[in-house]
N, C-alpha and C positions, 0 to 999 in steps of 0.2 A: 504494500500500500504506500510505503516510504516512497519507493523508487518510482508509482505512478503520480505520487503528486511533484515532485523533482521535474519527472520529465514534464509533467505539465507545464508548470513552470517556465521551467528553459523553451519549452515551444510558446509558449504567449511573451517572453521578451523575445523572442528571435523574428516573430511574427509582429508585434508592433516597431522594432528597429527599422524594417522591411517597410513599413508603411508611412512612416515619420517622413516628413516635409519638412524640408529647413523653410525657415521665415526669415525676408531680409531684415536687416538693422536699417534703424531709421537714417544712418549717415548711407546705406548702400541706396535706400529709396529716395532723400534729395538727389542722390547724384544723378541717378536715371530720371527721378524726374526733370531735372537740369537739360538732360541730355537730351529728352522727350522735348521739350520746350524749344529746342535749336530743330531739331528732326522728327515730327511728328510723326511720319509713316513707319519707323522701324518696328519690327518686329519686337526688339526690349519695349517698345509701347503698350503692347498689348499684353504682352504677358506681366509686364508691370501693373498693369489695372486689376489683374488676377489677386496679384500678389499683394494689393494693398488693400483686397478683399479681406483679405486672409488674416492681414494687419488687423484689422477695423474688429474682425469676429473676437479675436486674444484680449484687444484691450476693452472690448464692449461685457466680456465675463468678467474681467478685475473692475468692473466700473466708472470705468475712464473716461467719461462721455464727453469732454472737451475735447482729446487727441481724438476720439472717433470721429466727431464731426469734422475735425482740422483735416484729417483723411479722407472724409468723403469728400470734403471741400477742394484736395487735392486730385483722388482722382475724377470727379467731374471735368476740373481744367484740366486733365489729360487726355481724359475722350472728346472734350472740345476740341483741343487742340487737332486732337488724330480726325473726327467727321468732318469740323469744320475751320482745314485749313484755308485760312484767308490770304495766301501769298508772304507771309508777314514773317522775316526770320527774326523779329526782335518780339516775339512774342514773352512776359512776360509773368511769372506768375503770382498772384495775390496770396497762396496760401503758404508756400513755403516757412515763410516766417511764425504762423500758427502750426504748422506741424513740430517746428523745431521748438516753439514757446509752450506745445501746450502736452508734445508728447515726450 
């Protein structure tokens, strides 16, 4: 009985290791967003909107509802940025400084 609850064990850490998503750090998601803001169409675009989903859920369970909104705040001007590019390479962004202030 020892030996089936061990294995179990070892098979539900091996299995949730396997399943674990790294989340970026907030200095890794200014930067892309930075980069986003020069180059809207790239592909770091889009999966950066993913990823600050991903953000938004972590700090929405610790109660963080000021960084969440600074996040949505940001990726909304990211998907703007990406639908509705307007020719503009000095596009700049409003939220930045709320994410860094509030997260």
């Amino acid at each position: 009985m020892k030996f089936l609850t061990i294995l179990f064990l070892k098979f539900l850490l091996l299995s949730n290791s396997l399943m674990a998503e790294t989340i970026p750090t907030k200095s890794k998601i200014l930067k892309q967003s930075s980069d986003c803001f020069k180059d809207s169409r790239t592909q770091v675009c889009k999966e950066l909107v993913s990823q600050i989903e991903k953000l938004q859920l972590i700090v929405f369970e610790q109660n963080r509802f000021k960084c969440q909104s600074s996040l949505l705040g940001l990726q909304t001007e990211i998907i703007e940025a990406y639908f509705f590019n307007n020719s503009s390479n000095e596009r700049i962004s409003i939220m930045i400084p709320y994410v860094i202030k509030n997260c």
